[in-house]
N, C-alpha and C positions, 0 to 999 in steps of 0.2 A: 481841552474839551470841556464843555460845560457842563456842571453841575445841571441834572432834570429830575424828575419823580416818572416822568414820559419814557419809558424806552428808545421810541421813534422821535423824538422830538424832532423839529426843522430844525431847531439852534444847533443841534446834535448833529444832524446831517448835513448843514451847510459847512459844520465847521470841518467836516474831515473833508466833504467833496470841494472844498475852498482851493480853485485853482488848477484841479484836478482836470487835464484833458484824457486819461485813458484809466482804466480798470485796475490798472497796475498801483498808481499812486495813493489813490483809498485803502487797499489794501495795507502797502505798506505804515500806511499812519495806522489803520487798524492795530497791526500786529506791534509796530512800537509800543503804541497805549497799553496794550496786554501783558507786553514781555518787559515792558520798565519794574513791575511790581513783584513778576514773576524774580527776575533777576535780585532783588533786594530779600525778598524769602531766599533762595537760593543764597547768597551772601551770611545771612542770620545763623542758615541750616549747618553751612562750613564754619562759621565760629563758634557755635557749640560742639560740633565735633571735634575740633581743636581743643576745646577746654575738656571733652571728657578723655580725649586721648594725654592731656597732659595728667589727669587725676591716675591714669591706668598706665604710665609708661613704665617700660622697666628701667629701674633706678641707676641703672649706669650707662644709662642718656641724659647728657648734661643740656640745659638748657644754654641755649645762646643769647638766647633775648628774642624780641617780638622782631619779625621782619613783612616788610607787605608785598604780595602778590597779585597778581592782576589775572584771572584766567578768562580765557576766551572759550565763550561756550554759546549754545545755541539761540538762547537768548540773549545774548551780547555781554557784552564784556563786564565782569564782576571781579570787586578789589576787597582782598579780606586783609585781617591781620592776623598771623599765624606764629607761631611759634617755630624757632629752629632749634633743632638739637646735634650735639657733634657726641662721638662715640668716644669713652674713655680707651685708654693705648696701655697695652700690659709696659711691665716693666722691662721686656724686652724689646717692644719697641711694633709687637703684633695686633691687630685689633681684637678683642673680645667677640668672641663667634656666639658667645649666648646671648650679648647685645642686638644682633640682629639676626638669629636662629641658624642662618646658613652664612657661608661663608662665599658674598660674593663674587668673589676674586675667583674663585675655584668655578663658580657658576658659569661665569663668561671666560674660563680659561687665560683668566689675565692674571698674569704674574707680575709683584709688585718685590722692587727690589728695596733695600731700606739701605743706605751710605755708611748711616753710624748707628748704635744701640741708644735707646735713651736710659738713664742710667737714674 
């Protein structure tokens, strides 16, 4: 879309109605041009919440390293880079219930059987 100081401008206007036989297709270039920017705020928003969630996590979440996601969302599709974290495992071989508050294994009534202890 062109650069104007004009709101209405004709350069403005030819360039989205460019091609355009029905009501529908203005629209959607409109709404591209809107939500391309939208979407990259949105991206910015989730990588600093990522960084303050890694400043506040509780310390017996390990980090894994940096991994990338892709989420789909209303404004199209947004690719961050996020942190994984895996949960340390007691000495007997249980996960740490205060690492993630509830235990949810118990939540969803899923029982997890374990073969050996880790020692």
């Amino acid at each position: 879309m062109p650069a104007s100081t004009d709101t209405t401008s004709l350069e403005a206007i030819t360039c989205i109605l460019d091609g355009a036989r029905d009501f529908r297709t203005p629209g959607q270039k409109c709404f591209a041009f809107g939500m391309a920017p939208v979407a990259q705020i949105f991206g910015s928003v989730l990588i600093c919440l990522d960084e303050e969630l890694a400043k506040t996590r509780d310390r017996t979440l390990r980090n894994k390293g940096i991994g990338e996601r892709t989420i789909q969302t209303v404004f199209g599709e947004v690719t961050v880079k996020r942190r994984r974290y895996r949960e340390e495992i007691r000495v007997d071989g249980k996960l740490k219930k205060g690492a993630i508050g509830i235990c949810w294994m118990k939540r969803w009534g899923f029982r997890r059987t374990i073969g050996s202890r880790l020692v």
